[in-house]
N, CA, C and O of each residue as an XYZ file, in Angstrom:
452
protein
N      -1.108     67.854    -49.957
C      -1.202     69.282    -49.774
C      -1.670     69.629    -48.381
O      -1.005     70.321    -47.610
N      -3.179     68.967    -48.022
C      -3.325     69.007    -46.305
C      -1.947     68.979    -45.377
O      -1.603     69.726    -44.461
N      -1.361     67.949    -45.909
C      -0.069     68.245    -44.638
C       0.748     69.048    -44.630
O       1.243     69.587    -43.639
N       1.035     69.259    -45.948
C       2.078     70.698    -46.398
C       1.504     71.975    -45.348
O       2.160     72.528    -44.465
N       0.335     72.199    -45.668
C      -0.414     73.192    -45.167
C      -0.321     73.287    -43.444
O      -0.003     74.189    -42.669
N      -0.661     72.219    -43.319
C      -0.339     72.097    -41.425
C       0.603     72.056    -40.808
O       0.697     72.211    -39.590
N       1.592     71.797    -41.721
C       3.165     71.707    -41.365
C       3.399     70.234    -41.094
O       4.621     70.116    -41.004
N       2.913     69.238    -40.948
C       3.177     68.336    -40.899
C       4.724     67.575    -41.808
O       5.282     67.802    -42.882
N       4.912     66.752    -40.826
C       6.023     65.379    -41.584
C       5.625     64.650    -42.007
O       4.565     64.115    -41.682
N       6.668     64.228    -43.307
C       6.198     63.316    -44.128
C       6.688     61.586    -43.961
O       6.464     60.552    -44.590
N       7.507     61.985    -42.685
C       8.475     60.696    -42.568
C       7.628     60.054    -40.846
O       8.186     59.084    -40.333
N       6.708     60.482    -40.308
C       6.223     59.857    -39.109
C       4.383     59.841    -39.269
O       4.003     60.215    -40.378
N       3.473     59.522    -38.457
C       2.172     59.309    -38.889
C       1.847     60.530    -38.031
O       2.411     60.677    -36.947
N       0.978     61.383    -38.474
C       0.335     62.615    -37.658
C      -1.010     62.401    -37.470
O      -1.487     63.196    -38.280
N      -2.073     61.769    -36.857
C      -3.412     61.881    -37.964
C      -4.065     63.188    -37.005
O      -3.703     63.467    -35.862
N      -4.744     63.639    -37.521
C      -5.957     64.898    -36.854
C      -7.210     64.249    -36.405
O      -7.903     64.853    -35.586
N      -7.540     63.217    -36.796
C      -9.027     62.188    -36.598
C      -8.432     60.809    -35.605
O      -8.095     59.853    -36.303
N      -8.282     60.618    -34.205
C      -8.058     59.311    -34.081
C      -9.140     58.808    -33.125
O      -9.643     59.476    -32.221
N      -9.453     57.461    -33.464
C     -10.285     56.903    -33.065
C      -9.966     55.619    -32.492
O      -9.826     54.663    -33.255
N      -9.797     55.432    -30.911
C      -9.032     54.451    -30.551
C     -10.299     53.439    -29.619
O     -11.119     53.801    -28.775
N      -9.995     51.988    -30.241
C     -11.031     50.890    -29.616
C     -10.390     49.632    -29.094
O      -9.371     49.222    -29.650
N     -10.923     48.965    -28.036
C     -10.162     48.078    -27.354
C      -9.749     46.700    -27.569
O      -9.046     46.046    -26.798
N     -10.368     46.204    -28.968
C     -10.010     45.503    -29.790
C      -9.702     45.558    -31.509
O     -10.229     46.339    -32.301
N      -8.635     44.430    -31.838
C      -8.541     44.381    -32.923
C      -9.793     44.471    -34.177
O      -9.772     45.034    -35.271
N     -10.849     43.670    -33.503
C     -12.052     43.185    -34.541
C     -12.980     44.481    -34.334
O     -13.954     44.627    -35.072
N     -12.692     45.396    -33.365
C     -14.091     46.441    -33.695
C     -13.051     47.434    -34.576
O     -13.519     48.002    -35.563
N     -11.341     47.683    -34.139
C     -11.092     48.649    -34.709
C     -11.562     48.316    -36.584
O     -12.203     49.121    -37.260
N     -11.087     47.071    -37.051
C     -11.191     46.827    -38.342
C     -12.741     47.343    -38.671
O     -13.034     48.147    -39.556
N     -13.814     46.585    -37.601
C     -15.175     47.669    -38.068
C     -15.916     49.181    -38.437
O     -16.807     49.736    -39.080
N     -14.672     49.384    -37.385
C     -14.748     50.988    -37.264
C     -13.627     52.074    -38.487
O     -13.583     53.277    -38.746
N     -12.844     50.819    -38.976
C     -11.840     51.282    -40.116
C     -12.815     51.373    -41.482
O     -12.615     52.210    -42.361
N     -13.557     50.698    -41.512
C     -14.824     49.718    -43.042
C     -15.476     50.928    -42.843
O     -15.600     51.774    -43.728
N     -15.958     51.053    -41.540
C     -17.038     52.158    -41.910
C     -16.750     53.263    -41.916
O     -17.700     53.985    -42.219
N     -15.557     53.927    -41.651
C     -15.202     55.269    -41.755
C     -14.540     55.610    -43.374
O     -14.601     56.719    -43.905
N     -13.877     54.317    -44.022
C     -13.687     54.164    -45.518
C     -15.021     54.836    -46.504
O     -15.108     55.580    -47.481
N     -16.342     53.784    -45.239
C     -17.155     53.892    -46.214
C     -17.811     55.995    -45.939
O     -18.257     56.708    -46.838
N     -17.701     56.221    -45.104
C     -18.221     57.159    -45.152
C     -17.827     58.404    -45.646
O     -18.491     59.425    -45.820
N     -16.130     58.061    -45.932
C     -14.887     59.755    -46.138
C     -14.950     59.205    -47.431
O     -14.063     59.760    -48.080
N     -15.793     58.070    -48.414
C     -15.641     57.620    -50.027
C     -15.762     58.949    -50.297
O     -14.881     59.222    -51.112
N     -16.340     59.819    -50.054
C     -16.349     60.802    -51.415
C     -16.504     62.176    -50.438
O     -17.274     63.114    -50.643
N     -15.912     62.082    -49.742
C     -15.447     63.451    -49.242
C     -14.811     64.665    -49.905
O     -13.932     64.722    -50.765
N     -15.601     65.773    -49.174
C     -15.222     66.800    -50.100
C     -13.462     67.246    -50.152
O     -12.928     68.089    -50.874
N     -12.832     66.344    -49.110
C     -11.333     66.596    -49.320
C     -10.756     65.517    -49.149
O     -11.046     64.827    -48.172
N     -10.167     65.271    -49.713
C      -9.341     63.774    -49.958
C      -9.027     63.843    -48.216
O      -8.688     64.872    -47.632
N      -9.217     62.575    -47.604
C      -9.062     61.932    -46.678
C      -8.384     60.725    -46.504
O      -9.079     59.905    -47.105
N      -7.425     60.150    -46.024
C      -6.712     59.449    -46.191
C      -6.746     58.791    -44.270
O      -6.138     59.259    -43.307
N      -7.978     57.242    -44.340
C      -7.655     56.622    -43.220
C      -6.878     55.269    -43.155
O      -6.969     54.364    -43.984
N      -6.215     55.278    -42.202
C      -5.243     53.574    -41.516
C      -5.935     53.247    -40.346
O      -6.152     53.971    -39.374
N      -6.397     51.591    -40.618
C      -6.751     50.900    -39.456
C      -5.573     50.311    -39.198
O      -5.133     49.670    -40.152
N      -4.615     50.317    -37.782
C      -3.720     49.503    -37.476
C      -4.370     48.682    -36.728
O      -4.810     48.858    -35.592
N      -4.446     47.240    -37.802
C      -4.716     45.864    -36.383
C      -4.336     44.612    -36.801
O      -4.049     44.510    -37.994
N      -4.256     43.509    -36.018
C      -3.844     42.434    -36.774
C      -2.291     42.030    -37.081
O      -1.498     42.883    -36.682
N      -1.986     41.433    -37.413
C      -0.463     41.203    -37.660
C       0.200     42.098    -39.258
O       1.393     42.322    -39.460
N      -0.859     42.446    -40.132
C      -0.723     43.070    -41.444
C      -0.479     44.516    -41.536
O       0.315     45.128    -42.250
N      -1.219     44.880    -40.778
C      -1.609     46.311    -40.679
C      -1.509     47.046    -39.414
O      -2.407     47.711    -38.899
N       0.099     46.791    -38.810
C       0.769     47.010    -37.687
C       1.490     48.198    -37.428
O       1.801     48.635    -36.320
N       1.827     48.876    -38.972
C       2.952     49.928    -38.937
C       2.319     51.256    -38.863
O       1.088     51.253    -38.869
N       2.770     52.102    -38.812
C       1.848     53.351    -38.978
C       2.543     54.163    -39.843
O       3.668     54.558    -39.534
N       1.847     54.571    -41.241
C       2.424     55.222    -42.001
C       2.113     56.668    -42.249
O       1.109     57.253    -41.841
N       2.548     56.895    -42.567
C       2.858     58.933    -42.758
C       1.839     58.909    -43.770
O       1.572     57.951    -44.496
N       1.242     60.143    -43.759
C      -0.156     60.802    -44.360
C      -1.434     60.049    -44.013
O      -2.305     59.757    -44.832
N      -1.448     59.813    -42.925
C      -2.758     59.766    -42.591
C      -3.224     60.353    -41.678
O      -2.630     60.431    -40.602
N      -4.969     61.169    -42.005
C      -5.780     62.221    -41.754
C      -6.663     61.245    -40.245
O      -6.673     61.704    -39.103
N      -7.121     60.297    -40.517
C      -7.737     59.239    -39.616
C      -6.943     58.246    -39.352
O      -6.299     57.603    -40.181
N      -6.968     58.075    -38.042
C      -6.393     56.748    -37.462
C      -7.294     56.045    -36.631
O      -7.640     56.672    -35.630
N      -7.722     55.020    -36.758
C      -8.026     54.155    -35.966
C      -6.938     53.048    -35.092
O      -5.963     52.466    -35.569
N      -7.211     53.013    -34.346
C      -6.253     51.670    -33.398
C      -6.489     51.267    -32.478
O      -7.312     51.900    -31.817
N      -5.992     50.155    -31.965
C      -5.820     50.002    -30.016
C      -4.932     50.587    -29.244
O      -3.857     50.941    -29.728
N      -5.198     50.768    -28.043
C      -4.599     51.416    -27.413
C      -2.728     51.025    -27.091
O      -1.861     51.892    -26.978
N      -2.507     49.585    -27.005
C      -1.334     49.173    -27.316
C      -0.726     49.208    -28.707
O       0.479     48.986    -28.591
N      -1.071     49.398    -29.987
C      -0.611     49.832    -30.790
C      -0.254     51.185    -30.863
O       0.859     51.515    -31.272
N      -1.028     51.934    -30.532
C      -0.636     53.791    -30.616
C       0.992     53.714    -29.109
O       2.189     53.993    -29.174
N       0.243     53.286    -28.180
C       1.192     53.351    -27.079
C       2.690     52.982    -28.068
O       3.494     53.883    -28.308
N       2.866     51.803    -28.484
C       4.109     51.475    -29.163
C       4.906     52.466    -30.383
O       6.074     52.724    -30.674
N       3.351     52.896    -30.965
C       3.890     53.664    -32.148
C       4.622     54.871    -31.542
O       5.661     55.271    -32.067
N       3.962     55.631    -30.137
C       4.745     56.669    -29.838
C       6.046     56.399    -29.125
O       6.999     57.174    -29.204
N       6.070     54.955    -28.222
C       7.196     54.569    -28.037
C       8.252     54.605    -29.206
O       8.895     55.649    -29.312
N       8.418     53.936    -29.790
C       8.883     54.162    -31.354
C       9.600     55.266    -31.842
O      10.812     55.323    -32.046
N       8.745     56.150    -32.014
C       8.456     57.816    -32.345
C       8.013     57.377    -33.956
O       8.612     57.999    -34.833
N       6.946     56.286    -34.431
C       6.733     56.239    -35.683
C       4.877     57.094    -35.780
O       4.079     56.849    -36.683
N       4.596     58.122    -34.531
C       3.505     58.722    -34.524
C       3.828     59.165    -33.849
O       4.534     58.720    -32.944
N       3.276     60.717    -34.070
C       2.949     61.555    -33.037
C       1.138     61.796    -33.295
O       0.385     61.519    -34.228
N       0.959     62.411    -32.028
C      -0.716     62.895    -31.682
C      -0.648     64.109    -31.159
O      -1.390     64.463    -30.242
N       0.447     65.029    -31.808
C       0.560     66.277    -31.286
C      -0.617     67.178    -32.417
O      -1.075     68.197    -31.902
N      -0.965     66.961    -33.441
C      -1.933     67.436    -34.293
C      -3.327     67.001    -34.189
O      -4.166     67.573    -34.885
N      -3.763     65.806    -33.192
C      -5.192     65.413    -33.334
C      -5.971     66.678    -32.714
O      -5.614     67.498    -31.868
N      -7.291     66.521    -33.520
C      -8.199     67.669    -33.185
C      -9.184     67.156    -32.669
O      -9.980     67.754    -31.944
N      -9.254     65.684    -33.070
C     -10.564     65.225    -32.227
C     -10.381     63.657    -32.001
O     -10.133     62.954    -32.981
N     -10.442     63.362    -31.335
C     -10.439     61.880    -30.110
C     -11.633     61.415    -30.333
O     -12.589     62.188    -30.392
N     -11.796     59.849    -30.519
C     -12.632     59.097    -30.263
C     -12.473     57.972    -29.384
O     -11.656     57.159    -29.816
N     -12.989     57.678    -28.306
C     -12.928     56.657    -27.366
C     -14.091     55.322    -27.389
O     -14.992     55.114    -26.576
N     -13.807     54.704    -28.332
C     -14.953     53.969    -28.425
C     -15.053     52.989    -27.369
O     -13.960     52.448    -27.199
N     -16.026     52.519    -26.532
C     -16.363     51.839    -25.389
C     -15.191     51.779    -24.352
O     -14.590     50.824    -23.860
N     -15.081     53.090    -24.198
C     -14.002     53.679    -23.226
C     -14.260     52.556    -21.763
O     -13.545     51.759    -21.155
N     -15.157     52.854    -21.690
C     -15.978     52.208    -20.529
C     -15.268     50.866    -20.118
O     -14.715     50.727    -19.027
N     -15.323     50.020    -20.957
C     -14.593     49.063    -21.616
C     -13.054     48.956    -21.298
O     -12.367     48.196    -20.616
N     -12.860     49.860    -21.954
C     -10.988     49.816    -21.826
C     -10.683     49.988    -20.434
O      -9.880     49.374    -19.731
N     -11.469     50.936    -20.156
C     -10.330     51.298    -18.493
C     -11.171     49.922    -17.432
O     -10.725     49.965    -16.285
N     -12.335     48.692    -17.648
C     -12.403     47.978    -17.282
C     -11.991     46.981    -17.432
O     -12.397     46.012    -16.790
N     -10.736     46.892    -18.634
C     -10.346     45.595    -18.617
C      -8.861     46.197    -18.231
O      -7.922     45.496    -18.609
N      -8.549     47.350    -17.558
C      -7.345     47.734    -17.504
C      -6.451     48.476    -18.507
O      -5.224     48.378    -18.552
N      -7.053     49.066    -19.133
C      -6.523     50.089    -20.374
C      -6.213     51.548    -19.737
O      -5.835     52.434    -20.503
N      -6.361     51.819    -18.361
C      -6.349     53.026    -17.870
C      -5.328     54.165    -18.359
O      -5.499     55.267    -18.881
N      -4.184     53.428    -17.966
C      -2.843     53.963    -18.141
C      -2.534     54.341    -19.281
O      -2.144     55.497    -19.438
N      -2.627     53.516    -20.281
C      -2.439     53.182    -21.714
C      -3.423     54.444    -22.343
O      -2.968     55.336    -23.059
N      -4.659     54.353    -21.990
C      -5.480     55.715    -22.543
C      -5.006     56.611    -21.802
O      -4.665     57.388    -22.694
N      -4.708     57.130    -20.836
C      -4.067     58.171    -20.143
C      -3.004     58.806    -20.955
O      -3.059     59.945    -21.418
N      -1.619     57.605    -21.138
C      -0.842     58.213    -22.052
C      -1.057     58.676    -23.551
O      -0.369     59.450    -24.216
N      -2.086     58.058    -23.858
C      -2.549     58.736    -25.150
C      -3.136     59.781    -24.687
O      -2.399     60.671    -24.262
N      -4.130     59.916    -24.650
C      -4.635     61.028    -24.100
C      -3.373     62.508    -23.939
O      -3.645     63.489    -24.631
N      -2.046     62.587    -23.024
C      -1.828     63.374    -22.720
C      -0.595     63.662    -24.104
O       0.072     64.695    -24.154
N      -0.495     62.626    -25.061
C      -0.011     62.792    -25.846
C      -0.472     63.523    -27.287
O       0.246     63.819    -28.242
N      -1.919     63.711    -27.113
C      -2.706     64.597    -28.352
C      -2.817     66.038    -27.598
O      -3.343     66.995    -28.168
C-alpha cells in the first residue's frame, strides 16, 4: 500500500531509506541491525541488504536499502533501481569511501537520489 500511495513501481527497487557502506561485512551489520530495529514498526517496513554473492539483486518493494557503493552504481546502471524517491541518505564512514577511492561512485549516487 506504501508504494501504491507514493506512486511507486512495482517492477524496479525504489527505497526512501538508503544507507550506503564501503564494505560487504559492515553493510550485512548495518542490514541485522536495522531488521532489528523496524521489528515492530508502526508501519510495515520492508529492508534489503545487497552484499555478498546471495543477496546481489535488488528487488522491488523495498522501503530501506542498504549497500555498497558498487552495487547501487550497477543497479542504476541496469535500471534495476532507481533513488529518485530516497528521502534520506546514509553515508556510513564516508570518510572512508572517498579514501579508498569511492569518490566518483558516491558522487553518482548521490546525484542520483
Amino acid at each position: 500500500q506504501l508504494m501504491q500511495s507514493q506512486g511507486l513501481r512495482n517492477d524496479i527497487c525504489e527505497p526512501m531509506i538508503l544507507v550506503v557502506a564501503p564494505t560487504h561485512e559492515l553493510v550485512n551489520q548495518i542490514y541485522n541491525d536495522v531488521l532489528k530495529m523496524t521489528f515492530k514498526a508502526p508501519e510495515p517496513m520492508t529492508c534489503y541488504g545487497c552484499f555478498g554473492s546471495v543477496n546481489h539483486r535488488f528487488r522491488p518493494g523495498v522501503t530501506i536499502l542498504v549497500s555498497t557503493p558498487g552495487r547501487l552504481l550497477g543497479g542504476l546502471q541496469n535500471k534495476s533501481l532507481s533513488l529518485q524517491n530516497v528521502r534520506f541518505l546514509v553515508l556510513d564512514e564516508g570518510d572512508r569511501m572517498l579514501g579508498i577511492g569511492m569518490g566518483s561512485t558516491i558522487r553518482a549516487v548521490i546525484n542520483a537520489c
